[in-house]
N, CA, C and O atoms as a Tinker XYZ file with bonds, in Angstrom:
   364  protein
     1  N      0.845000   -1.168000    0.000000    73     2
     2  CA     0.000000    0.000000    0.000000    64     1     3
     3  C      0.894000    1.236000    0.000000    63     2     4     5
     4  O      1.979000    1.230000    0.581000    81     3
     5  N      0.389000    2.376000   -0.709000    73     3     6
     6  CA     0.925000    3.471000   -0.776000    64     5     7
     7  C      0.304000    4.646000   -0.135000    63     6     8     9
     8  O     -0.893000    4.932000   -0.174000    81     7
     9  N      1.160000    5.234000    0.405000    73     7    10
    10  CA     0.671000    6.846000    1.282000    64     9    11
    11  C      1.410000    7.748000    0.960000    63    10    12    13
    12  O      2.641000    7.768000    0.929000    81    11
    13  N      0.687000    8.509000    0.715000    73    11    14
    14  CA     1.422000    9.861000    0.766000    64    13    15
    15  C      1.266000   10.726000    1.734000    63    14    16    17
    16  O      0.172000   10.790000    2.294000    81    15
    17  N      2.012000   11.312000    2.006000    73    15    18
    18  CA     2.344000   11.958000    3.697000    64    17    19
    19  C      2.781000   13.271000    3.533000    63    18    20    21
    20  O      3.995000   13.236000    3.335000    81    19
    21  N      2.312000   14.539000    3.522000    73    19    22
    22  CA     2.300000   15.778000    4.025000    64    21    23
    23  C      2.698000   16.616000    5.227000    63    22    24    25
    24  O      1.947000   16.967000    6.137000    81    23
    25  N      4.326000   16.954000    5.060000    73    23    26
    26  CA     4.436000   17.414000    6.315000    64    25    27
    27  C      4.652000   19.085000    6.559000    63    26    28    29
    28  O      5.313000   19.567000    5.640000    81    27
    29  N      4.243000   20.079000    7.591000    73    27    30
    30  CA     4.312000   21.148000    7.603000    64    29    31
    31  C      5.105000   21.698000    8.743000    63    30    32    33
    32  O      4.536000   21.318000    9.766000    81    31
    33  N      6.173000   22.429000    9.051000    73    31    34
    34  CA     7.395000   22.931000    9.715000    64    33    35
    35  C      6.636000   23.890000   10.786000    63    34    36    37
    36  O      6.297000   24.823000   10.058000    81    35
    37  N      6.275000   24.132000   11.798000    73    35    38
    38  CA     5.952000   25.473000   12.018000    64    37    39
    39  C      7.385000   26.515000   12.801000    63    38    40    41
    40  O      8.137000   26.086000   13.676000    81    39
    41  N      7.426000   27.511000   12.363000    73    39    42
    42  CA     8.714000   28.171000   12.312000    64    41    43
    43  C      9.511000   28.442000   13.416000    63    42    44    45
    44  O     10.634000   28.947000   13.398000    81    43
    45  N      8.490000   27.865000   14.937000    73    43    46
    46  CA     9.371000   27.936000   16.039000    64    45    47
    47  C      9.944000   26.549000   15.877000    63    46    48    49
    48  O     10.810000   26.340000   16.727000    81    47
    49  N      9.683000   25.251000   14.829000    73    47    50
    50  CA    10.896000   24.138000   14.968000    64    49    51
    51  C     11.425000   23.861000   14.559000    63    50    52    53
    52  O     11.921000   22.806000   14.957000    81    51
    53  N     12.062000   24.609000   13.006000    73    51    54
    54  CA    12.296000   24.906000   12.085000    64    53    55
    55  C     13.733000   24.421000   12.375000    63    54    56    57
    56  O     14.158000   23.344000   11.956000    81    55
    57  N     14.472000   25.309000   13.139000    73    55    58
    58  CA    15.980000   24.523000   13.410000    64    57    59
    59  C     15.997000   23.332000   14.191000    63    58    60    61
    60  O     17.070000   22.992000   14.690000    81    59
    61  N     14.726000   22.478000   14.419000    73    59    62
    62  CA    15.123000   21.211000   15.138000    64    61    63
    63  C     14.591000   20.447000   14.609000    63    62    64    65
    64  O     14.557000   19.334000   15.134000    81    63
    65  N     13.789000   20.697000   13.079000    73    63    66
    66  CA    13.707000   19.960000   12.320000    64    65    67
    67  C     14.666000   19.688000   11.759000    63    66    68    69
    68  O     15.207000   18.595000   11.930000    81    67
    69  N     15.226000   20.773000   10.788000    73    67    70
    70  CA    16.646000   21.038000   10.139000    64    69    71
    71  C     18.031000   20.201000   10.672000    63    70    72    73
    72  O     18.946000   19.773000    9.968000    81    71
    73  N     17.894000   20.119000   12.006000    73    71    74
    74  CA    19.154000   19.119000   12.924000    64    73    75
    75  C     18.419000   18.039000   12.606000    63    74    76    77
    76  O     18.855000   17.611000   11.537000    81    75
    77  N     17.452000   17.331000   13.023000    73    75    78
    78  CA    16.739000   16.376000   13.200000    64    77    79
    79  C     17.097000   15.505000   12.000000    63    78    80    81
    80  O     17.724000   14.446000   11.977000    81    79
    81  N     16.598000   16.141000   11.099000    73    79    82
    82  CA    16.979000   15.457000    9.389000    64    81    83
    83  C     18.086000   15.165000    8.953000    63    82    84    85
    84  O     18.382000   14.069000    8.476000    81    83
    85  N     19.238000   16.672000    9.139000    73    83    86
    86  CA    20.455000   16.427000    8.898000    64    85    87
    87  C     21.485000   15.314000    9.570000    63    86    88    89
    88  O     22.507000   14.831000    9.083000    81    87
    89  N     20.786000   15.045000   11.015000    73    87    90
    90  CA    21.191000   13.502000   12.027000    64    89    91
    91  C     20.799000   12.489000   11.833000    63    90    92    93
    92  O     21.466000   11.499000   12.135000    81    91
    93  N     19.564000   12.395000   11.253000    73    91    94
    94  CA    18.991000   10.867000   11.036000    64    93    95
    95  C     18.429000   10.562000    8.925000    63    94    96    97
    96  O     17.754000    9.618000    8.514000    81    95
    97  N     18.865000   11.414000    8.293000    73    95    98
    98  CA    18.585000   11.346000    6.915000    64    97    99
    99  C     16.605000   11.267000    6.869000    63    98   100   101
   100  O     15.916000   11.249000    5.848000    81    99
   101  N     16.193000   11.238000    8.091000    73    99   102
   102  CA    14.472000   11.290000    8.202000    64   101   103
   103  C     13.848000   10.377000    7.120000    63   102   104   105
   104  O     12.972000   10.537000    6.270000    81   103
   105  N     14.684000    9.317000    7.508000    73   103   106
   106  CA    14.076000    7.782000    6.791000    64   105   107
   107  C     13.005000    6.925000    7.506000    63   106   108   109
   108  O     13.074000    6.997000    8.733000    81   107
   109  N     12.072000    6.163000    7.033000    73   107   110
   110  CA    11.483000    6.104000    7.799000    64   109   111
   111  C     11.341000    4.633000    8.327000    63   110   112   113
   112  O     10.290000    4.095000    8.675000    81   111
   113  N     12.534000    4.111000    8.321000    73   111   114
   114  CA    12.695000    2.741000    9.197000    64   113   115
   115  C     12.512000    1.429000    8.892000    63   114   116   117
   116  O     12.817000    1.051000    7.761000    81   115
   117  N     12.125000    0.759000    9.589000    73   115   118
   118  CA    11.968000   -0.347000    8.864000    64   117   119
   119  C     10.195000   -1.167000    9.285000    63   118   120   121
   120  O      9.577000   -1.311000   10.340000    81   119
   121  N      9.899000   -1.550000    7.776000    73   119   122
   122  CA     8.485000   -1.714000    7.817000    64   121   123
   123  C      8.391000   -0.747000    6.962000    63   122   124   125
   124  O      7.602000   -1.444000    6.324000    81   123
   125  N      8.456000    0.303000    6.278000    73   123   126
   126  CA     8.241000    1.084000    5.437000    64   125   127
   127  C      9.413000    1.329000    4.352000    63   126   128   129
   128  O     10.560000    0.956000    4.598000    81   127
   129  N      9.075000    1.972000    3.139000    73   127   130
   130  CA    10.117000    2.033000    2.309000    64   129   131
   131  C      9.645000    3.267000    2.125000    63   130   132   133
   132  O      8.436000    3.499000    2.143000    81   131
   133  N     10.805000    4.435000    1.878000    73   131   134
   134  CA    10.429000    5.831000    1.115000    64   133   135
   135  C     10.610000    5.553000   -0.451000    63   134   136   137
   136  O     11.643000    5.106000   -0.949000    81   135
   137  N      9.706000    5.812000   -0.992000    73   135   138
   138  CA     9.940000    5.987000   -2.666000    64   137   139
   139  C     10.147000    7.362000   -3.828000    63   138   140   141
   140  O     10.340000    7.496000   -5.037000    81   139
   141  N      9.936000    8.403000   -2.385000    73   139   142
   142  CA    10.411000    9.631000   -2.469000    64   141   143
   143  C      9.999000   10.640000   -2.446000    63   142   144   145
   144  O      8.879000   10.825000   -2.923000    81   143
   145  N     10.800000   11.807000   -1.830000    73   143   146
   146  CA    10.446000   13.092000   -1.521000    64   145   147
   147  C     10.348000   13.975000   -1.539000    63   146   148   149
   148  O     11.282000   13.375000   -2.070000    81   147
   149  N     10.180000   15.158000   -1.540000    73   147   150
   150  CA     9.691000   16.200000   -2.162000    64   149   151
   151  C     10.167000   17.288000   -1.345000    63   150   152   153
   152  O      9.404000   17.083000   -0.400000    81   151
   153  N     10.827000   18.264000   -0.993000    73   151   154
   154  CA    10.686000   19.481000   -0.538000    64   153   155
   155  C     10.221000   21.088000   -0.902000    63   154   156   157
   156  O     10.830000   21.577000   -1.854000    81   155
   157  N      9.126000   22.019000   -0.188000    73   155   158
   158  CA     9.114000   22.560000   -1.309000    64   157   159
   159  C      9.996000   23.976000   -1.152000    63   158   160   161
   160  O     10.849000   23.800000   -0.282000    81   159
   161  N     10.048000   25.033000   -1.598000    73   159   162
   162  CA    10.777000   25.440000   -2.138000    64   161   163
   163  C     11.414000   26.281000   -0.931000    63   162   164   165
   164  O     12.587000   26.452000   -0.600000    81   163
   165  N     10.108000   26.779000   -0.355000    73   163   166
   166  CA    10.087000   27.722000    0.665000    64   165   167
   167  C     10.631000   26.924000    2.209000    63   166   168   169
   168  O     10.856000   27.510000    3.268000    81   167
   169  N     10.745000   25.470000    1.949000    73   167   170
   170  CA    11.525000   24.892000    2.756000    64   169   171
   171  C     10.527000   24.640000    4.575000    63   170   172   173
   172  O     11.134000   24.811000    5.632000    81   171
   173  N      9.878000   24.467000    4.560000    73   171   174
   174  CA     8.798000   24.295000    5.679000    64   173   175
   175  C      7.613000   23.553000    5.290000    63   174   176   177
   176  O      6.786000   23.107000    6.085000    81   175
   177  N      7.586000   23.483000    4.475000    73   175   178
   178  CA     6.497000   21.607000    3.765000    64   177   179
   179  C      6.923000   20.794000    2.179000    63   178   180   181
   180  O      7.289000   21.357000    1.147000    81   179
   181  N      6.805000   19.903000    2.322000    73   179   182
   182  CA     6.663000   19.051000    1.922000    64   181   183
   183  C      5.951000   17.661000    1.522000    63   182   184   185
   184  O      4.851000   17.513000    2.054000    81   183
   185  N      6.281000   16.858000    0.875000    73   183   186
   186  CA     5.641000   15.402000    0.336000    64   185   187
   187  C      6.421000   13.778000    0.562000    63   186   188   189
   188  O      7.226000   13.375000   -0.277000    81   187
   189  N      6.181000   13.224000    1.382000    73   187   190
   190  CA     6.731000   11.894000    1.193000    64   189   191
   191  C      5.772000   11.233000    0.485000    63   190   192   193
   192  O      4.636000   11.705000    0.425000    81   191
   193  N      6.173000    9.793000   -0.285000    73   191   194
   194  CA     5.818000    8.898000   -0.868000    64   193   195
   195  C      6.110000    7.816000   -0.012000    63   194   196   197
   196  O      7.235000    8.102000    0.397000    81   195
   197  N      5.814000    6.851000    0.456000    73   195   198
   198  CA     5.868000    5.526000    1.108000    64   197   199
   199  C      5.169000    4.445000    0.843000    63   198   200   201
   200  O      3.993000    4.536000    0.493000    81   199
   201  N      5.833000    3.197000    0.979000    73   199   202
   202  CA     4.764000    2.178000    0.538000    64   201   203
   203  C      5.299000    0.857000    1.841000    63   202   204   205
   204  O      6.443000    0.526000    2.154000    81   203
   205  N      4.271000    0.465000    2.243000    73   203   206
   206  CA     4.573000   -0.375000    3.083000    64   205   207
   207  C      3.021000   -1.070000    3.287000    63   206   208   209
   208  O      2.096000   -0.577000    2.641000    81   207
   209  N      2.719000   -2.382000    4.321000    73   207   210
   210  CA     1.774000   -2.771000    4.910000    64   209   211
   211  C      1.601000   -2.810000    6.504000    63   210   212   213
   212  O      0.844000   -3.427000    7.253000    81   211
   213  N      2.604000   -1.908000    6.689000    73   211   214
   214  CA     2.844000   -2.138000    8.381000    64   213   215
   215  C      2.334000   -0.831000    9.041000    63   214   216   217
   216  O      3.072000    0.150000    8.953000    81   215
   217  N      0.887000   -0.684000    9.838000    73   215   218
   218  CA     0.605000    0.133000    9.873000    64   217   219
   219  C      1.200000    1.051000   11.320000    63   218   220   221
   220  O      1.199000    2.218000   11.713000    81   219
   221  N      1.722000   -0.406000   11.825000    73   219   222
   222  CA     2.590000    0.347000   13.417000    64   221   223
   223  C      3.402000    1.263000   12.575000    63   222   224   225
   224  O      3.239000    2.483000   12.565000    81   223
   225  N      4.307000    0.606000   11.851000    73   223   226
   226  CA     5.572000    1.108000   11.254000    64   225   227
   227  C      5.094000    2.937000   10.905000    63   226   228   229
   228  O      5.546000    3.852000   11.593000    81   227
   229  N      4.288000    3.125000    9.924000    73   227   230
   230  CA     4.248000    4.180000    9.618000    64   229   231
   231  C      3.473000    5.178000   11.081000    63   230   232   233
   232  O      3.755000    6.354000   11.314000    81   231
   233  N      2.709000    4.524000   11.707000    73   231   234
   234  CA     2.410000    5.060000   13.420000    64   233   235
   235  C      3.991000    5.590000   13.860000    63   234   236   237
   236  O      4.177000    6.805000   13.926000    81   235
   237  N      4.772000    4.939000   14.066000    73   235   238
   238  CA     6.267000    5.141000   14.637000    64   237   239
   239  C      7.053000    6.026000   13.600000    63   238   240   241
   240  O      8.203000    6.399000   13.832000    81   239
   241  N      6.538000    6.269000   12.720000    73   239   242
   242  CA     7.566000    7.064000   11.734000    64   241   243
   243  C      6.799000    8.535000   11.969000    63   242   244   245
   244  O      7.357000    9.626000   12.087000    81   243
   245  N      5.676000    8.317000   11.997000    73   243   246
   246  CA     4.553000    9.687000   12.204000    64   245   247
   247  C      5.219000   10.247000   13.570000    63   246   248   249
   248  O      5.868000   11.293000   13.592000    81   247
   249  N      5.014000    9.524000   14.587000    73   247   250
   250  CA     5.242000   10.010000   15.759000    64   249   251
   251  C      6.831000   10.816000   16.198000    63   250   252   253
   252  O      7.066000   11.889000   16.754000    81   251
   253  N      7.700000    9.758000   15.668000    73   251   254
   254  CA     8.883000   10.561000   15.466000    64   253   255
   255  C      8.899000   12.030000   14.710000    63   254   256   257
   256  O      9.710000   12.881000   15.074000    81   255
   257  N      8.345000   12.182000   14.076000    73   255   258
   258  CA     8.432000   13.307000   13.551000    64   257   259
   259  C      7.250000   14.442000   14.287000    63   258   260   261
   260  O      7.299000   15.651000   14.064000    81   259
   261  N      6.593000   14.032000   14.856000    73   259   262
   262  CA     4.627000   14.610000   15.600000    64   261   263
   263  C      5.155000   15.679000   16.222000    63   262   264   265
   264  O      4.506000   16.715000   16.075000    81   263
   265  N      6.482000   15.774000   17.102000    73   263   266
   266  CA     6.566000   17.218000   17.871000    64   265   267
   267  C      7.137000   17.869000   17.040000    63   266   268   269
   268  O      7.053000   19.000000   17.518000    81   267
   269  N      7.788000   17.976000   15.909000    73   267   270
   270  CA     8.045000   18.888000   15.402000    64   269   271
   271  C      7.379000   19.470000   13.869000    63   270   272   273
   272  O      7.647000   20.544000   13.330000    81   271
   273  N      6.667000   18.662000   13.496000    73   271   274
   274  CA     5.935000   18.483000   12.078000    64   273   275
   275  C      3.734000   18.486000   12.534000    63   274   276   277
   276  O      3.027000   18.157000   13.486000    81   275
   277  N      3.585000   18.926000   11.491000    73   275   278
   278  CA     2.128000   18.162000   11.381000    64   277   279
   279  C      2.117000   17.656000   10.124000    63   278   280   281
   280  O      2.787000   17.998000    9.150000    81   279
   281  N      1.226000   16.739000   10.242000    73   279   282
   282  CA     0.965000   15.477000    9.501000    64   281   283
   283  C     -0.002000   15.180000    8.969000    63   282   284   285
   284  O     -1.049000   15.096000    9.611000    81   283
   285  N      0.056000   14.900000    7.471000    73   283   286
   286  CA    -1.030000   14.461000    6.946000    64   285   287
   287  C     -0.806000   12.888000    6.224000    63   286   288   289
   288  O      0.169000   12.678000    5.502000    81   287
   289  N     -1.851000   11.807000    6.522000    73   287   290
   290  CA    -1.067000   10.648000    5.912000    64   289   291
   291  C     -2.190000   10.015000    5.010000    63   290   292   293
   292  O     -3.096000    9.413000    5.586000    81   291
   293  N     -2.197000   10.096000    3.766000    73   291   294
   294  CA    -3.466000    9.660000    2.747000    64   293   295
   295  C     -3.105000    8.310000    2.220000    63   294   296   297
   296  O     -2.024000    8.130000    1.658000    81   295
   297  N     -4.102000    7.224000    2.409000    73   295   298
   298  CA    -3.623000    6.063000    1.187000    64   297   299
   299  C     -3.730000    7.048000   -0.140000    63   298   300   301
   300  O     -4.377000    8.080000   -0.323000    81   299
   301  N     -2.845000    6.319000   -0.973000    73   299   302
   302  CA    -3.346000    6.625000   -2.406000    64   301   303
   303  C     -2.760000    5.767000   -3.411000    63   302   304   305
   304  O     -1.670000    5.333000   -3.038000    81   303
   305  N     -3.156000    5.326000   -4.704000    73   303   306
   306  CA    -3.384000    4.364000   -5.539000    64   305   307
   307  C     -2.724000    5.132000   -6.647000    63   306   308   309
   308  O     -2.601000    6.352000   -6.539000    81   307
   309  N     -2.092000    4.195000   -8.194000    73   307   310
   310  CA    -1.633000    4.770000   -9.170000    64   309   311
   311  C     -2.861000    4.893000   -9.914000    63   310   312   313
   312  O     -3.961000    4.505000   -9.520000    81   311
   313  N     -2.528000    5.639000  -11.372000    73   311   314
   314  CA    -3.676000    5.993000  -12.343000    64   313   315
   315  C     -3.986000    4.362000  -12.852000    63   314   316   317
   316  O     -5.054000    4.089000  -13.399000    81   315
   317  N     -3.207000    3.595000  -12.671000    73   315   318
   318  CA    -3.304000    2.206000  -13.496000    64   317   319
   319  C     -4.659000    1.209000  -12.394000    63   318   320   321
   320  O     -5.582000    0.431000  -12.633000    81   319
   321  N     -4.156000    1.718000  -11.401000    73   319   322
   322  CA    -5.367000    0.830000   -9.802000    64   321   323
   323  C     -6.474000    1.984000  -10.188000    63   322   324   325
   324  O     -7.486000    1.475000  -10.671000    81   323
   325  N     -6.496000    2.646000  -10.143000    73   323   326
   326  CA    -7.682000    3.222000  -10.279000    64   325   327
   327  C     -8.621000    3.234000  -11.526000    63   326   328   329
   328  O     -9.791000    3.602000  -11.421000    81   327
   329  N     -8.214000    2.923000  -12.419000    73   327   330
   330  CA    -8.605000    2.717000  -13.853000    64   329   331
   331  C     -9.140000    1.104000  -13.417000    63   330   332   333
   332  O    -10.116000    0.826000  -14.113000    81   331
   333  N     -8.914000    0.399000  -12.823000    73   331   334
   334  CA    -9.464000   -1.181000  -12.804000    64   333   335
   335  C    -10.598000   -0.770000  -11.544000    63   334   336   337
   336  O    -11.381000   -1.720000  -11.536000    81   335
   337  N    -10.824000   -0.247000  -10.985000    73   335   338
   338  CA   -11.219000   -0.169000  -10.082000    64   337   339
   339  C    -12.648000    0.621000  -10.830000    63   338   340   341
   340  O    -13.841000    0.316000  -10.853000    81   339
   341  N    -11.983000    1.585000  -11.312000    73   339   342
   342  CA   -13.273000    2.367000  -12.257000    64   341   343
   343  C    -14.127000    1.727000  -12.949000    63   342   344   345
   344  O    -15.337000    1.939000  -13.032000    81   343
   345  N    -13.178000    0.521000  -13.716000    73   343   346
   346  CA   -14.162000   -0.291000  -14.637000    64   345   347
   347  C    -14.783000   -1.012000  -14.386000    63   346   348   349
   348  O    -15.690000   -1.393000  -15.125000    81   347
   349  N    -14.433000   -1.692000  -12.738000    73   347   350
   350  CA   -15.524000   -2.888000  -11.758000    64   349   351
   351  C    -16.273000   -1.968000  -11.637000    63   350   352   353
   352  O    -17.141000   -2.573000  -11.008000    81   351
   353  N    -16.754000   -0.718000  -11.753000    73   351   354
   354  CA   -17.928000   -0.101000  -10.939000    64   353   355
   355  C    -18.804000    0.325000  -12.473000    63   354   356   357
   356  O    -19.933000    0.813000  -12.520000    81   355
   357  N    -17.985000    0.006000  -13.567000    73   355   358
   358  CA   -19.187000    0.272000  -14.825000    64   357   359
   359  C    -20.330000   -1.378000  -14.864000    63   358   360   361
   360  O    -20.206000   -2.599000  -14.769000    81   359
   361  N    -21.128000   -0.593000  -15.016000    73   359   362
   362  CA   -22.325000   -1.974000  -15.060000    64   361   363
   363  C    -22.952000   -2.212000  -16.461000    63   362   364
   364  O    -23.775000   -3.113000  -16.624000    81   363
């Protein structure tokens, strides 16, 4: 399964995010795989990609990051799953 994960900086943690990442590469462990990420420009949010079935795993990857980030974590599907999925629902 795939998620995509939304994270937002707020500017009082900004330098302990910034350490945080630069100490641990902000991978997200094991039970999950990153398939990749996104920063955006202005440098205080961003996009992960992840795919895993372990739902502790991504719980423990969220949380590590929870005091200094907020979080958004969506399943989401490719255009190819969703196209089969579309066509079981034509009758």
């Amino acid at each position: 399964m795939k998620f995509m994960m939304t994270y937002q900086i707020g500017s009082a943690d900004i330098d302990d995010a910034i350490s945080r990442f630069l100490e641990t590469g902000g991978g997200p462990g094991e039970g999950l795989t990153m398939l990749n990420r996104w920063h955006a420009a202005a440098g205080r949010f961003g996009f992960v990609l992840l795919e895993g079935d372990d739902v502790a795993a991504m719980y423990r990857y969220a949380t590590e990051w929870g005091d200094l980030c907020d979080l958004d974590i969506t399943p989401v599907i490719e255009d190819e799953e969703a196209a089969g999925v579309l066509q079981g629902m034509q009758g």
